[in-house]
DRENDOVEX-885380 format. One line per 4 residues: their letters; for each residue y, x, z of C-alpha. Coordinates in pm, whole numbers. Layout:
residues N
A	Y,X,Z; ...
This chain:
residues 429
XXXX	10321,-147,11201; 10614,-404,11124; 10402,-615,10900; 10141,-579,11135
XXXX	10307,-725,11431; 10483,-962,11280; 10188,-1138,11152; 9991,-1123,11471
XXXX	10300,-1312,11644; 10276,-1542,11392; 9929,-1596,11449; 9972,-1644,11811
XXXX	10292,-1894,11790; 10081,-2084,11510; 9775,-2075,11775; 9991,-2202,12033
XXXX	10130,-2487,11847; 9792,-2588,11716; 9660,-2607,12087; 9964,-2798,12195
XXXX	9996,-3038,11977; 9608,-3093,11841; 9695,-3434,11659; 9903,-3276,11412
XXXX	9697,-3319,11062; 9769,-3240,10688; 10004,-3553,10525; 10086,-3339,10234
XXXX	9813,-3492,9947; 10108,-3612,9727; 10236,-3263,9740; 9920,-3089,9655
XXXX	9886,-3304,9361; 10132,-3149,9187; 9890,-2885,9141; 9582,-3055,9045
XXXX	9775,-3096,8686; 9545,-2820,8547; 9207,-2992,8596; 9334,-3295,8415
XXXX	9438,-3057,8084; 9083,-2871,8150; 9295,-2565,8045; 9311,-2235,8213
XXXX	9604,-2142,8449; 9778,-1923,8173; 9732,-2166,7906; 9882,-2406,8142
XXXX	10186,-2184,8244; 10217,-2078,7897; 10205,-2412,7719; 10517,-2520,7980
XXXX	10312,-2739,8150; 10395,-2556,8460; 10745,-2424,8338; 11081,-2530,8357
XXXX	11175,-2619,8742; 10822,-2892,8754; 10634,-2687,8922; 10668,-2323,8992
XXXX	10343,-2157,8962; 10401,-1857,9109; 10185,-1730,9419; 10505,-1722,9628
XXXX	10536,-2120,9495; 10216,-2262,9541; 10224,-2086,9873; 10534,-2258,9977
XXXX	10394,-2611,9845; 10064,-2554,10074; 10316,-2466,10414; 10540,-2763,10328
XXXX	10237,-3000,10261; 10074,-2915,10606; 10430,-3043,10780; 10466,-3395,10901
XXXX	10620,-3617,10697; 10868,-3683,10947; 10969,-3575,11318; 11116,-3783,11575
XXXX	11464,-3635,11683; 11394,-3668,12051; 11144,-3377,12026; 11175,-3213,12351
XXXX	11356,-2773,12359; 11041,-2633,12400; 10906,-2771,12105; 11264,-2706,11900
XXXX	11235,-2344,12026; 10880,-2297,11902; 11003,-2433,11562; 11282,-2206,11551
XXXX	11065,-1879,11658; 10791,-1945,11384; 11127,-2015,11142; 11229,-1669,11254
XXXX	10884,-1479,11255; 10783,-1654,10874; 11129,-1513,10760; 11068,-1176,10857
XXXX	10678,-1169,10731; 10782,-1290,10384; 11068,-1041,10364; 10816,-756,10494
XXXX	10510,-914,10305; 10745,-936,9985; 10810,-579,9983; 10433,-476,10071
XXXX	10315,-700,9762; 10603,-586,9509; 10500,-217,9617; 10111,-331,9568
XXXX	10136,-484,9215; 10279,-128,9119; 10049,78,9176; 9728,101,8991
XXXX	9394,189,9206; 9190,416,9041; 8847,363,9186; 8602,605,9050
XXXX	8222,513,9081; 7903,499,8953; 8048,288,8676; 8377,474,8559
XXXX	8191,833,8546; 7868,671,8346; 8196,601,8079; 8411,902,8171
XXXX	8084,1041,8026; 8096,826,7759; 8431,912,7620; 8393,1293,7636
XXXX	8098,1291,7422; 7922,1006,7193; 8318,891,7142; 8491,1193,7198
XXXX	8663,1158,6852; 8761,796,6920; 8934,907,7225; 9105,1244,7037
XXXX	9239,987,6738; 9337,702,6982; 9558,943,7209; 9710,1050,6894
XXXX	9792,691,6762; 9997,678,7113; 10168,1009,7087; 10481,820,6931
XXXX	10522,496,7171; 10320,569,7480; 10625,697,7637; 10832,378,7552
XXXX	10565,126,7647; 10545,348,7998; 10917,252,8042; 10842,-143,7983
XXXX	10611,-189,8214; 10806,78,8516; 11084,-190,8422; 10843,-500,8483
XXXX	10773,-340,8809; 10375,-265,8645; 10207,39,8689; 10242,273,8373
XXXX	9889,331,8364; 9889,-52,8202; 10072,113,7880; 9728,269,7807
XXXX	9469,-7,7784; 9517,-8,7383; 9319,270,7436; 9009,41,7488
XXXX	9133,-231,7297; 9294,-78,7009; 9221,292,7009; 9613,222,6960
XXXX	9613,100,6639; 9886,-141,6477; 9656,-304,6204; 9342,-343,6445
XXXX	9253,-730,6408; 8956,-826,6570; 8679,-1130,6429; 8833,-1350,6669
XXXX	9140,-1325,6482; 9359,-1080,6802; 9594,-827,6624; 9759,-542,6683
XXXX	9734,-262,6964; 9729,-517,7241; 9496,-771,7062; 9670,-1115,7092
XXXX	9472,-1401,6939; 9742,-1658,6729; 9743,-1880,7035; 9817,-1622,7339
XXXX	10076,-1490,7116; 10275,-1821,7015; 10253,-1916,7420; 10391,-1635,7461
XXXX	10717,-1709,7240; 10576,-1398,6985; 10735,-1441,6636; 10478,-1477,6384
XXXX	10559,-1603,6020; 10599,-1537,5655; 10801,-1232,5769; 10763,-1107,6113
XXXX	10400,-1047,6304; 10544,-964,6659; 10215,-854,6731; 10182,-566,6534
XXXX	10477,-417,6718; 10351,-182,6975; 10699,-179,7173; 10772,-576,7127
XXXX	10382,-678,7194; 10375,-395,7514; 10704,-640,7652; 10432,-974,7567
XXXX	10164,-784,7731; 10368,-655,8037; 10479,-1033,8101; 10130,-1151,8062
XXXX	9992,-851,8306; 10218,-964,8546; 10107,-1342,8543; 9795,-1243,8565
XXXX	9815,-1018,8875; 10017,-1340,9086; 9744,-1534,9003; 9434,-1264,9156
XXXX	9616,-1019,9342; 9438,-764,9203; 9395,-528,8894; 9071,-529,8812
XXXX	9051,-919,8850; 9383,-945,8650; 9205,-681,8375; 8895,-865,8366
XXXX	9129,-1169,8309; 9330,-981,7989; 9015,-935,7858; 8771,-1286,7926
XXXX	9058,-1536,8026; 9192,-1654,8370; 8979,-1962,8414; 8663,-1811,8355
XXXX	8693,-1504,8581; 8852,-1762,8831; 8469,-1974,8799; 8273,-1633,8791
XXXX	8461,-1559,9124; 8331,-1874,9238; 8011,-1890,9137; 7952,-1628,9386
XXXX	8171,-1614,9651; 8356,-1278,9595; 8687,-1150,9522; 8522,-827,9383
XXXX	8546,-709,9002; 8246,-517,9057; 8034,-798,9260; 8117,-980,8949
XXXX	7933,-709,8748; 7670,-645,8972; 7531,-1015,8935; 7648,-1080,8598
XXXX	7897,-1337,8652; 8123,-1240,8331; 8006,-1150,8013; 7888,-737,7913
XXXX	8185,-712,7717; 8410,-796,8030; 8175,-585,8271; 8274,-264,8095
XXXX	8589,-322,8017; 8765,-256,8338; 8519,90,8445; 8586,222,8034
XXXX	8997,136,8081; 8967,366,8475; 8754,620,8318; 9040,663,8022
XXXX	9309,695,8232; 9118,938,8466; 9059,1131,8141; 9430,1121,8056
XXXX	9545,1195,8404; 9315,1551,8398; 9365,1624,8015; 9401,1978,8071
XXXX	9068,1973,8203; 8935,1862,7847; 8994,2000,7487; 9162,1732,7452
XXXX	9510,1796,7233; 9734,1548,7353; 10138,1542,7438; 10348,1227,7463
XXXX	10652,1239,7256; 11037,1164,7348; 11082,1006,7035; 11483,946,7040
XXXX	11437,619,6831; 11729,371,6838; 11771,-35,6727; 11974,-210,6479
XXXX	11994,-552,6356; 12104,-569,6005; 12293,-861,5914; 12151,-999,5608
XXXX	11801,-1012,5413; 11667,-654,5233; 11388,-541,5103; 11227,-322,5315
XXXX	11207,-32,5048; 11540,-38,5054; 11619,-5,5396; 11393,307,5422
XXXX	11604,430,5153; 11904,421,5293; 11793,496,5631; 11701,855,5485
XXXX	11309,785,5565; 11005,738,5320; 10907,380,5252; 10605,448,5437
XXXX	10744,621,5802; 10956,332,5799; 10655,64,5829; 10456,298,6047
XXXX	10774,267,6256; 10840,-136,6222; 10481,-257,6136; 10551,-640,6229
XXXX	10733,-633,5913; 10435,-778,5735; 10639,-885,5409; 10808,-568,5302
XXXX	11099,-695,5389; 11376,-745,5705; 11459,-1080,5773; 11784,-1222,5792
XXXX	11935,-1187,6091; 11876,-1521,6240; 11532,-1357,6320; 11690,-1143,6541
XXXX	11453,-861,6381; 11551,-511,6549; 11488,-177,6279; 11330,77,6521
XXXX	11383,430,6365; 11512,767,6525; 11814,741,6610; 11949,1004,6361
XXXX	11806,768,6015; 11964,454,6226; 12328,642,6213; 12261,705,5840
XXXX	12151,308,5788; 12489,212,5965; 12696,448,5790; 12520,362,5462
XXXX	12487,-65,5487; 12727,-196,5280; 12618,36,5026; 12275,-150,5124
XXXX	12450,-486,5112; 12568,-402,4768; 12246,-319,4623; 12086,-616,4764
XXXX	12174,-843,4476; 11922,-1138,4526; 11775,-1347,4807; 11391,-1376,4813
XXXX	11154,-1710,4853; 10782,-1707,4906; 10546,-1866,4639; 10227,-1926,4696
XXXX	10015,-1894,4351; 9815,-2193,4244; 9537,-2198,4012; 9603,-2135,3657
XXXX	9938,-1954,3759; 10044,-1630,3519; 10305,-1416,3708; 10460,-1412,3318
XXXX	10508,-1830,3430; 10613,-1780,3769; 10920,-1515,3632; 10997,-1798,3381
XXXX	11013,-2086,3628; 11244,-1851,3838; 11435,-1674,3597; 11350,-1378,3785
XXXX	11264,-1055,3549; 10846,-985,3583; 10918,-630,3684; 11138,-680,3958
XXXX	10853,-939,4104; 10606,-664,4053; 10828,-379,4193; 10907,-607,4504
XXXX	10556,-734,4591; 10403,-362,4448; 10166,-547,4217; 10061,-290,3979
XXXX	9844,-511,3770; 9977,-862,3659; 9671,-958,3555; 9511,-1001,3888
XXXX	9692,-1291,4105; 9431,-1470,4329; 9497,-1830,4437; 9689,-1810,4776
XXXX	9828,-1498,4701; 10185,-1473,4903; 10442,-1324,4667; 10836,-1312,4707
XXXX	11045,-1400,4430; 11403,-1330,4369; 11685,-1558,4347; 11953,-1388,4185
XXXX	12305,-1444,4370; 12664,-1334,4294; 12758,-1046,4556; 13049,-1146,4783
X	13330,-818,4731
């Protein structure tokens, strides 16, 4: 009721300063301009904000922002100081009124963007259907794939202020998988292309794909989410958005004069692919929500898992070894390791394990640091290469290169091929 009244005095102060001073017009062009930056990169707004082209104290493109930068703009210029009191006290109630809507209005969007509507129609049950038979063992293997992070990625997004229902769309992405890469080139559980992943500051090089993370990529996606939402002010449109890109969702919303997901379906303004996505990601979560209603075996685990940044270079073998885990627990547990080894620590690379293997790893590391007796440099292998050759040129021994890169033939190096070598080095005591 608050809001409510607030907003209607607003309304009528506003209405009473239009009527008494009709002359007043828009002088605010230059101001607006600011904003028109996107149509002269023909980009969309998250390519924009991610690029930094609205970052960095230029331009704030936030909805709160952009909102203030319309107000301001529709202000005169200037005032003359002999306005007369009743004027001054008009200016000081809307001052007072737009204060407490924005505090009030603040608090009802924060508690908005939060919660996730589930909307169940036509739509969501044709794929509620869906789900619980033709892919029925799609949905059993995906909600096991999550069993060991859903939990965490929950906790990400209740920190971002997101609805935890947004920690399941790998479910229709994904089917929660870490290796899933996509003909377009999008990777991991959350499916970021090269580009939406370097905008986003994601680490992706010779030894780290931050995108194969599901914790690290859930923070990327969380962030993203949340960009998305300021910019529709709604899930569904912000979904649709994840899925087909801002700027086209933004013209199909155009196009026909709606601020509906579904009126976007209903006359085809986005793509099938977009279309189902939001009604198949509702109708998974309404599965998950009544599980016990299915036979369906599916329980999110704690998982006690703890960080540590070691502080040098190891192969990853090694690690896993003296972390007390298997070689290959330890990768399903840090799969943006995509070189078999941790980085030195200038990659800020964090070793996600249970917490009782990372004690073991700390007690255990400069035992580690000991047995890491080289440093490692990628080679690339050129035509006409022999991996007898490359030890040579390195005076690295053949079987170490094979044990580190697990080549199990040497015969069979293809041009391109990404192999590590070691550079022997004298262990500090």
């Amino acid at each position: 009721m608050k809001f409510i009244y607030t907003v209607f005095s607003l309304f009528f102060i506003l209405t009473s300063v239009a009527f008494i001073y009709p002359n007043i017009r828009d002088t605010g062009d230059a101001r607006r301009s600011d904003l028109g930056g996107l149509r002269e990169y023909n980009i969309s707004i998250e390519e924009a904000y991610l690029r930094g082209i609205l970052r960095g104290g230029e331009t704030d493109f936030s909805s709160k922002a952009v909102t203030a930068d319309i107000d301001n703009a529709a202000a005169p210029e200037s005032c003359d100081n002999s306005t007369d009191s009743s004027v001054s006290e008009i200016v000081d109630a809307l001052e007072t009124v737009a204060k407490v809507v924005e505090d009030v209005s603040g608090d009802f969007a924060t508690d908005k963007m939060s919660v996730f509507p589930m909307e169940i129609n036509s739509y969501v049950e044709k794929y509620v259907e869906y789900f619980l038979t033709t892919k029925i063992s799609f949905l059993k293997r995906s909600l096991k794939n999550a069993e060991p992070y859903i939990k965490e990625m929950k906790s990400i997004f209740i920190e971002n202020g997101l609805p935890e229902e947004l920690a399941y769309l790998p479910l229709i992405e994904s089917g929660f998988v870490n290796h899933a890469q996509s003909r377009a080139k999008a990777v991991g559980m959350w499916q970021f292309i090269p580009d939406t992943g370097r905008w986003l500051g994601m680490q992706m090089n010779i030894w780290l794909d931050e995108r194969r993370d599901p914790i690290v990529s859930a923070g990327y996606a969380a962030r993203y989410l949340k960009f998305l939402y300021e910019k529709f002010d709604d899930w569904y449109l912000a979904l649709a958005a994840y899925n087909h890109g801002g700027f086209n969702v933004k013209k199909g919303l155009k196009k026909i004069k709606t601020r509906d997901f579904y009126d976007l379906v209903k006359y085809k303004a986005i793509p099938a692919e977009t279309q189902s996505y939001v009604p198949s990601f509702v109708a998974g979560l309404y599965i998950i929500k009544n599980i016990n209603a299915y036979d369906i075996d599916y329980k999110e685990e704690d998982g006690d898992f703890r960080y540590y940044k070691l502080p040098f270079m190891a192969p990853a073998n090694l690690v896993a070894k003296y972390s007390g885990v298997d070689y290959a627990t330890f990768i399903k547990y840090n799969p943006s390791l995509i070189s078999g080894f941790v980085p030195e620590e200038k990659y800020n690379y964090l070793i996600r394990l249970p917490k009782d293997n990372i004690d073991k790893l700390e007690a255990n590391v400069e035992v580690l640091r000991n047995s890491v007796s080289a440093s490692y440099i990628p080679y690339f292998v050129k035509e006409g290469d022999a991996l007898s050759k490359i030890a040579e040129a390195f005076n690295a021994p053949i079987s170490l290169i094979m044990s580190i890169n697990k080549i199990k033939n040497s015969n069979f190096l293809r041009v391109g091929q990404k192999i590590f070598i070691p550079v022997v080095k004298k262990i500090k005591s």
